[in-house]
N, C-alpha and C positions, 0 to 999 in steps of 0.2 A: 438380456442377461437375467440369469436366477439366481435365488440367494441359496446358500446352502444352508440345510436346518440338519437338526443334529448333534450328537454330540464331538463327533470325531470330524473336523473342519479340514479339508483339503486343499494342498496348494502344487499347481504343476499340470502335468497333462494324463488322458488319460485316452487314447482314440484322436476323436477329434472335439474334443473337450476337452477346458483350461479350466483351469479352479486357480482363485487368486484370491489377495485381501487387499480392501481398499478402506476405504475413509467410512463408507455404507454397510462395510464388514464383509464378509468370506461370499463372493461370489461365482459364480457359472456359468461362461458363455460354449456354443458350439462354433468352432473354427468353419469361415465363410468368407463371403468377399470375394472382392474383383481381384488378379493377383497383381503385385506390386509392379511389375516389371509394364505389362498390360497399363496402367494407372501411367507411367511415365510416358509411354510411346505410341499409345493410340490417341491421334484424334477424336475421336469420343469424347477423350476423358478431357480435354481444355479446358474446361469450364473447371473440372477438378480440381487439376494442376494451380489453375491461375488462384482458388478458393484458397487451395492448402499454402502458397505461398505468402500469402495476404496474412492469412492465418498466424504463418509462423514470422511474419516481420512483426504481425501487432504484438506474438509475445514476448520476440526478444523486446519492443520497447520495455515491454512490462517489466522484465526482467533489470532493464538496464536503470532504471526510476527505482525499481526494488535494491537495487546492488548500490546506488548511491547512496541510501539512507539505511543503508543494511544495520549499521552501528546504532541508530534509536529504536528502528524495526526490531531489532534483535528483543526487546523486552516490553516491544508492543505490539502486536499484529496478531492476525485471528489464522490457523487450518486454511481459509477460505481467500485466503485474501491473495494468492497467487491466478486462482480462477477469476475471481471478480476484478481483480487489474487488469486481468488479460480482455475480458467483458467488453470494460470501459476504452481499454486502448482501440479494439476493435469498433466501436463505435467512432471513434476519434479517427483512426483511420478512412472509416466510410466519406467524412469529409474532406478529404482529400478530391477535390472538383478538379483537377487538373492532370494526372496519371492516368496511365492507361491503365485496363483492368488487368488486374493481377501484379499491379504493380503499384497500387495506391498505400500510402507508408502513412505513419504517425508522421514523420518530421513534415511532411509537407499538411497533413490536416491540422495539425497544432497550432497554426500559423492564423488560423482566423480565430474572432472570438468564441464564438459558440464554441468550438472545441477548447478553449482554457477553461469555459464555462464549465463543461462537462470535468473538468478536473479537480477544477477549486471545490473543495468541501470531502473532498476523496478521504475515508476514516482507514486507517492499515489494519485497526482492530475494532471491527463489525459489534463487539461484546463492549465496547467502550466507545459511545458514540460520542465528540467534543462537546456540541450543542446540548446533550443531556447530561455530559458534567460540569461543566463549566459555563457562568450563570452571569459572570461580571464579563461586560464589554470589552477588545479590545483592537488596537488601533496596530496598522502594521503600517512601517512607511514603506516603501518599493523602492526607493531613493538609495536607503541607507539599509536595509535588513532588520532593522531593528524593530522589535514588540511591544508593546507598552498597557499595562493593566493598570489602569489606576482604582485604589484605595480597592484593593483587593484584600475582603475579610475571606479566611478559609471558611468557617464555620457556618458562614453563609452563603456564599459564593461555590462551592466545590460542593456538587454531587458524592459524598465522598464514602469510601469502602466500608462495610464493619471490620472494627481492626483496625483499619488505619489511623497512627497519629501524625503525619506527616506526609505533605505534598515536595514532589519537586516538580520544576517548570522550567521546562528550556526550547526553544526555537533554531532555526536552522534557516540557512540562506542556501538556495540551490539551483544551479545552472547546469539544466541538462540540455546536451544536443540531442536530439531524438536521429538525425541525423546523420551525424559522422560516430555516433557513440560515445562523444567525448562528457565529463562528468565535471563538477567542480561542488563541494561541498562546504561551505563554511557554517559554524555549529556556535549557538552564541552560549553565553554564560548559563551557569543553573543556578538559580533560585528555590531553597530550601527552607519552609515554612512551617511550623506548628499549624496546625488546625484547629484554632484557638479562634478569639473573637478577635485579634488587632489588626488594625488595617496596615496595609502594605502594596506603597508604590512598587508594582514589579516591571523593570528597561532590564529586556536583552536585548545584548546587543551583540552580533554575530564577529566570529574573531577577526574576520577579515573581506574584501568583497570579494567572491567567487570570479575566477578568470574564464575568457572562452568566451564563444555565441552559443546561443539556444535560447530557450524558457527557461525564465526564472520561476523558483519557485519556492512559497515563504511554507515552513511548515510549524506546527507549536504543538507542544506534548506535555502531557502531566503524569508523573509517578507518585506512585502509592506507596507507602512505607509503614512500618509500624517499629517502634524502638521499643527498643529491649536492651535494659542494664546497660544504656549511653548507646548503644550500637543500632542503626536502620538496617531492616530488612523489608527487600523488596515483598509485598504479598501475591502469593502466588505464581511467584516466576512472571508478573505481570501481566496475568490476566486482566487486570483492569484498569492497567496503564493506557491513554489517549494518544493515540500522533493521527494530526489530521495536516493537510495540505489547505492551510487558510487563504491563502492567497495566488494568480497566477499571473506572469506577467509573458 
């Protein structure tokens, strides 16, 4: 592909060239390729076939892990962060040792450790990594959902925004099937803090235990605020709000 330079930026066809706008900005490719129908029906292309479906099961996991925690995602996640889950499932997938090819799924490589491994630590916003805001220890139980920060000072403990006078903090208990596609989300308490020097025992505890089989999975997230005349606003549409996947069961 080329970039279009320029002033007058093009989008549409033109011949057999497409002008579009992506994330990298106004682009140029010449219309090529093997055609569609060919790709479905010849032998040749198996190897294709079997890639592009593999392909597209890693993203719907991605998608389906994305649509469970849509509601914290909503005010944490980065541009990128639909390709790089797709990435990550796709590697998770490869571990799948027991499908045939073109038929090897997240629900079946999820299932050994190395791939929870590959999970745990997963940030939804790449611009707000956990480990580089958040400085105080803490403890998740897998038993009960629940999170536990002790003697958590903001002012020391919190990486924290210019502008911001206020942290919040909440966690999530969540049972996904990778499998049947089935979801279960329980969402614990929030925790809202001055960013002050006092310390503060933080227990969330999730409202309920998630129903279903699949992977559990613990997540914890911190919002950024700044008040104004009594009232918190989010800074930046939460640009530099944290949701990380601490834990995987």
């Amino acid at each position: 592909m080329a970039k279009q330079k320029g002033i007058i930026k093009l989008t549409g066809k033109i011949g057999d060239l497409s002008f579009y706008k992506s994330k990298d900005g106004f682009l140029a490719r010449e219309k090529g390729g093997v055609e569609a129908d060919r790709i479905k029906n010849d032998p040749a292309f198996a190897r294709t076939r079997e890639n592009g479906a593999e392909f597209g099961s890693s993203a719907s996991s991605g998608k389906l892990l994305r649509d469970s925690v849509r509601t914290m995602m909503a005010s944490a996640s980065d541009p990128r962060v639909v390709s790089r889950l797709t990435k990550l499932m796709t590697q998770i997938k490869n571990l799948d040792g027991t499908s045939a090819r073109g038929q090897r799924n997240v629900g079946v490589g999820i299932s050994i450790p190395a791939a929870k491994a590959l999970l745990k630590g997963f940030n939804f916003n790449v611009k707000a990594i956990l480990g580089s805001i958040l400085y105080n220890p803490f403890a998740v139980d897998v038993n009960t959902g629940e999170i536990t920060l002790v003697d958590l000072v903001p002012i020391n403990d919190v990486n924290s925004t210019p502008g911001a006078t206020h942290i919040a903090i909440r966690g999530a208990w969540a049972k996904v099937d990778f499998a049947t596609g089935e979801t279960d989300v329980q969402e614990t308490n929030t925790i809202n803090l001055p960013i002050d020097a006092t310390s503060t025992n933080v227990v969330l505890t999730p409202a309920g235990t998630p129903q279903g089989a699949g992977t559990d999975l613990y997540l914890l997230m911190i919002e950024f605020f700044q008040e104004v005349n009594g009232n918190q606003y989010s800074l930046k549409n939460g640009a530099f709000n944290a949701l990380s996947i601490v834990d995987v069961q």
